[in-house]
C-alpha atoms as a printed R data frame, in Angstrom:
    type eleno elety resid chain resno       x       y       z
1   ATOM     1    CA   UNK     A     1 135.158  61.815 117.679
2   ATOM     2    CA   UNK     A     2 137.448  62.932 120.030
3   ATOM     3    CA   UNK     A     3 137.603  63.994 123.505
4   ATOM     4    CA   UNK     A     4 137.425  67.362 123.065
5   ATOM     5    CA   UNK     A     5 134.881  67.175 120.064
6   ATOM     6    CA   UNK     A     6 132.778  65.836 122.996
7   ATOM     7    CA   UNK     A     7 133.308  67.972 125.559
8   ATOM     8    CA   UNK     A     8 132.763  71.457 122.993
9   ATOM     9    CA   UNK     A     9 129.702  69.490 121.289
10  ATOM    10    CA   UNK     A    10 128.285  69.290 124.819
11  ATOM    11    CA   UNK     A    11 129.150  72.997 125.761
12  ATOM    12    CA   UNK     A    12 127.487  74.187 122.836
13  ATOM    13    CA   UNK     A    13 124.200  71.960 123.887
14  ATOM    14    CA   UNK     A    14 124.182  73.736 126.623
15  ATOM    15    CA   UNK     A    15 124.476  77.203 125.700
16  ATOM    16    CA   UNK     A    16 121.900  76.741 123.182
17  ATOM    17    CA   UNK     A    17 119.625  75.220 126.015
18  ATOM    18    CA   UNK     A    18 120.522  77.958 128.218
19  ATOM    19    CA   UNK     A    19 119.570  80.769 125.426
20  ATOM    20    CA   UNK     A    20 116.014  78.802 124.979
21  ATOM    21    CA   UNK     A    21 115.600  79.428 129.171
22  ATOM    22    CA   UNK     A    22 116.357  82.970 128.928
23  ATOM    23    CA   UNK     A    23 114.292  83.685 125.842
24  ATOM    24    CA   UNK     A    24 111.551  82.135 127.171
25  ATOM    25    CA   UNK     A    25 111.889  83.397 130.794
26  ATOM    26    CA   UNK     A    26 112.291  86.433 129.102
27  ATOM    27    CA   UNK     A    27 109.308  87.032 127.052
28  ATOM    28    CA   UNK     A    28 106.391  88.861 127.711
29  ATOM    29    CA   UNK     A    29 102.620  87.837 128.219
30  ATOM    30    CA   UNK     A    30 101.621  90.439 125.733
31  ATOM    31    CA   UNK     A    31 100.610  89.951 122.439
32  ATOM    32    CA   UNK     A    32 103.002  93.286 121.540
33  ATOM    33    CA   UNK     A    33 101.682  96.417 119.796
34  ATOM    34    CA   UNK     A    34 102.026  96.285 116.253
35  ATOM    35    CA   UNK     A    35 102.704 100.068 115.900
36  ATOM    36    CA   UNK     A    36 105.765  99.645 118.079
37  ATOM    37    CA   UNK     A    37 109.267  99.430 117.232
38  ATOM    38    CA   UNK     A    38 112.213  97.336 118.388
39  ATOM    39    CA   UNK     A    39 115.663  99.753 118.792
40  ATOM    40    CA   UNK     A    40 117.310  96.533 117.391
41  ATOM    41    CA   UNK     A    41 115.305  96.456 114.084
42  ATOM    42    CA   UNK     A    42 115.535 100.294 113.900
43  ATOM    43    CA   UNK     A    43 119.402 100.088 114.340
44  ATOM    44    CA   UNK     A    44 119.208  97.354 111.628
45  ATOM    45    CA   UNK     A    45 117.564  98.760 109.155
46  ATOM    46    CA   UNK     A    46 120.225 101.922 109.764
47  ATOM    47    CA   UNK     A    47 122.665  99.962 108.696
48  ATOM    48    CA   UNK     A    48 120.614  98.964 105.645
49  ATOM    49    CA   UNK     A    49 120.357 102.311 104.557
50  ATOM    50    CA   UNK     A    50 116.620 103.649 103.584
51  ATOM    51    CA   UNK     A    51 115.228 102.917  99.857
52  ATOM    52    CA   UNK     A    52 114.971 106.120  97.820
53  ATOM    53    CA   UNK     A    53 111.569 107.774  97.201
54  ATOM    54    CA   UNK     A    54 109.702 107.205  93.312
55  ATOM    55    CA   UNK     A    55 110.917 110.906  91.679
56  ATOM    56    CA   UNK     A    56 107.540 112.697  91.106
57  ATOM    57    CA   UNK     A    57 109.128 113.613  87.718
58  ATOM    58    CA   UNK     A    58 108.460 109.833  86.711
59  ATOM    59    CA   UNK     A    59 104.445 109.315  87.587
60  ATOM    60    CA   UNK     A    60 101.962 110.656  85.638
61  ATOM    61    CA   UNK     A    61  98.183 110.526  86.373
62  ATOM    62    CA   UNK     A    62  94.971 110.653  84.146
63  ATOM    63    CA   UNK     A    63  93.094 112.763  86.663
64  ATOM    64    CA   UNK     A    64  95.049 115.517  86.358
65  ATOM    65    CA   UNK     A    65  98.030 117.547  84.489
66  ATOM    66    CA   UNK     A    66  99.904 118.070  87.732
67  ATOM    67    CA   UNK     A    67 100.932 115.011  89.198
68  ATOM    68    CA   UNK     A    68 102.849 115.843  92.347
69  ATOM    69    CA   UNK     A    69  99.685 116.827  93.509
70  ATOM    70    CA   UNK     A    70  96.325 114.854  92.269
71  ATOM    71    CA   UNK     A    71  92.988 116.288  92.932
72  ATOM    72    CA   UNK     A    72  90.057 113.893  91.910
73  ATOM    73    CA   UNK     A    73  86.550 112.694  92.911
74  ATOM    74    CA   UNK     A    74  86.033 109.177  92.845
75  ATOM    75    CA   UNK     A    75  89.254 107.224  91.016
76  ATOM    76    CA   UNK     A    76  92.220 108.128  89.796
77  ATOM    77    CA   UNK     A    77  95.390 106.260  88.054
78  ATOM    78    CA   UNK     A    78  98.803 106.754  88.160
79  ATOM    79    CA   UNK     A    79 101.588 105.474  85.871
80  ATOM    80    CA   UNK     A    80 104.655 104.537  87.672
81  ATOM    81    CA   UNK     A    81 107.324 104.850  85.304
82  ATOM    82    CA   UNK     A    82 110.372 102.085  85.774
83  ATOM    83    CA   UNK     A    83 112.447 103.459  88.424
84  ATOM    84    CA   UNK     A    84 115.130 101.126  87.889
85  ATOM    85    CA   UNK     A    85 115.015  99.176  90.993
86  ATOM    86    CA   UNK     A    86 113.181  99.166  93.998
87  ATOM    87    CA   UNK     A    87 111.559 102.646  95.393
88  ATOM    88    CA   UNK     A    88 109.022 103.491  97.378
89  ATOM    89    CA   UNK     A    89 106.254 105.593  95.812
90  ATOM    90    CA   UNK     A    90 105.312 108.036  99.357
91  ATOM    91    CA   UNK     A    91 101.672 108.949  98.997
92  ATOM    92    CA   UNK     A    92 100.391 111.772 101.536
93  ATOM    93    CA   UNK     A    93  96.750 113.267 101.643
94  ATOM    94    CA   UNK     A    94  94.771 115.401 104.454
95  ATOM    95    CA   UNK     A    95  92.211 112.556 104.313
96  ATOM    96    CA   UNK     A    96  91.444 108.800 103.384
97  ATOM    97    CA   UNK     A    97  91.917 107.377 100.785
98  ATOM    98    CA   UNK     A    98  92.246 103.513  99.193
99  ATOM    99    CA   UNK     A    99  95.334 102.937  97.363
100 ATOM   100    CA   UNK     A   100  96.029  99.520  95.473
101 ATOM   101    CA   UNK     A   101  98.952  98.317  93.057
102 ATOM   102    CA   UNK     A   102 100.874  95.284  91.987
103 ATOM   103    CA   UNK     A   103 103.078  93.573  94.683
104 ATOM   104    CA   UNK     A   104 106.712  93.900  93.538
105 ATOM   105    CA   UNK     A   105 108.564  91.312  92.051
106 ATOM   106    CA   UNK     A   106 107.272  88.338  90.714
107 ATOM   107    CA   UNK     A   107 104.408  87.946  93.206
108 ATOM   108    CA   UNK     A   108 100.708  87.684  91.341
109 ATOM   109    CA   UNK     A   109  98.625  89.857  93.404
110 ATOM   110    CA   UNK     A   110  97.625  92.861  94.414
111 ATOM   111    CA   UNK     A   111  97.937  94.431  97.466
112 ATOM   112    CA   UNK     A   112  95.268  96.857  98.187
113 ATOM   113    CA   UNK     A   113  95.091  99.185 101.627
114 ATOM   114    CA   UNK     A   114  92.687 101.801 102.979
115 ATOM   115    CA   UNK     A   115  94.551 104.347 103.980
116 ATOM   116    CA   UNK     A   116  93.669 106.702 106.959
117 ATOM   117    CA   UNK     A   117  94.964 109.901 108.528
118 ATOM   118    CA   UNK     A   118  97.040 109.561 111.863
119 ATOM   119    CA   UNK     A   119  95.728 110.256 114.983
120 ATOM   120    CA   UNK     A   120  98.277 113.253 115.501
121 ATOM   121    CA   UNK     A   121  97.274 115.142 113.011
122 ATOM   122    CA   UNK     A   122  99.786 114.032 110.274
123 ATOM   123    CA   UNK     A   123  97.405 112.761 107.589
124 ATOM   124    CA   UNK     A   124  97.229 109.534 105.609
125 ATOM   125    CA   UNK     A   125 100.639 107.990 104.161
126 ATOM   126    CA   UNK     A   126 100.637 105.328 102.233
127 ATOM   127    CA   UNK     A   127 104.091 103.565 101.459
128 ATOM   128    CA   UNK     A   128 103.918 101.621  98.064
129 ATOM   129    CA   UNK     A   129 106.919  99.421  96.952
130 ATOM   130    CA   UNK     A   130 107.639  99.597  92.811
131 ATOM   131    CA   UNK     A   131 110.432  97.966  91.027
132 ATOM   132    CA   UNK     A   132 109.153  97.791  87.661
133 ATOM   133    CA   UNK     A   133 106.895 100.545  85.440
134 ATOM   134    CA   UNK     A   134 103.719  99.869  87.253
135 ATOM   135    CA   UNK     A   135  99.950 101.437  87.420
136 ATOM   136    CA   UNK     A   136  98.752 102.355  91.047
137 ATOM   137    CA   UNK     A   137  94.852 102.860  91.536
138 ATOM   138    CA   UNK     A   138  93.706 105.529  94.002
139 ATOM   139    CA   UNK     A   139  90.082 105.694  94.809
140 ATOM   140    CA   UNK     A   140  88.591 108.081  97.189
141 ATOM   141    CA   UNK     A   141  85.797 107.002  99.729
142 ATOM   142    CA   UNK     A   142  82.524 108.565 100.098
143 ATOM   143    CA   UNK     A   143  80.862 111.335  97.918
144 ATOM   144    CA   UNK     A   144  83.557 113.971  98.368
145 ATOM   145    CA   UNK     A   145  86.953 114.797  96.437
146 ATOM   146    CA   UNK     A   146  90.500 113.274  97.217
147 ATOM   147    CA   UNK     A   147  93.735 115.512  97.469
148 ATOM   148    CA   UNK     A   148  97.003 112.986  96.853
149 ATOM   149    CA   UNK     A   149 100.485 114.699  97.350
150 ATOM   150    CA   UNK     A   150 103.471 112.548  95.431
151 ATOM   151    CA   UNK     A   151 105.928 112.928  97.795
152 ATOM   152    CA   UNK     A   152 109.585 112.597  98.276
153 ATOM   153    CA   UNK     A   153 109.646 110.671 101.802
């Protein structure tokens, strides 16, 4: 190894040392706020470009002839048809709701969430990632019925 080799392997164990200081020194006491979002990761996933929304057109439901908007007591099922890669089925209701389907890809499991409405008044969305034809199981809590919008975002 020459000279130099030295002299720029030693630079860049410094540098490296130096970012480890200022990350550290850096870093807050918090434990951060899961609900919060970095401007970094938001410009990121810009640049990624967002994943298109599940076309209503393509899920059908057997609790109810219209399935861009499901009205049901107790369960309901709807059939994801394959939307050719990945897509986000957008789920919106007024109130809860429990939503659970396949994880995508070739993951084993199923990934099940209890869905509430925002505390601004928006309502419950649940996000579900499909990338194959695929059943999703919506079950409503309590006594009362469930009102489930497909929606495009």
């Amino acid at each position: 190894m020459s000279g130099r080799q030295k002299v720029l392997l030693a630079a860049l164990g410094v540098l490296l040392v130096a970012l480890f200081v200022v990350a550290v020194g850096a870093g807050r006491d918090d434990r951060g706020d899961p609900a919060g979002r970095s401007g970094l990761v938001d410009r990121l996933g810009g640049l990624g470009g967002e994943r298109s929304a599940v076309d209503a057109a393509t899920v059908t439901a057997d609790c109810g002839a219209d399935s861009a908007r499901l009205v049901f007591v107790g369960g309901c099922v709807l059939h994801v048809a394959d939307p050719d890669g990945l897509r986000t089925l957008v789920l919106r209701s007024a109130g809860p709701f429990t939503v659970a389907a396949p994880a995508p890809g070739d993951a084993e499991f199923t990934v099940r969430d209890d869905v509430q409405p925002a505390d601004d008044g928006t309502g419950a969305v649940a996000r579900v990632a499909v990338d194959r034809a695929t059943d999703v199981v919506l079950t409503c809590p309590g006594v009362g019925g469930c009102a489930v919008a497909v929606a495009p975002s």
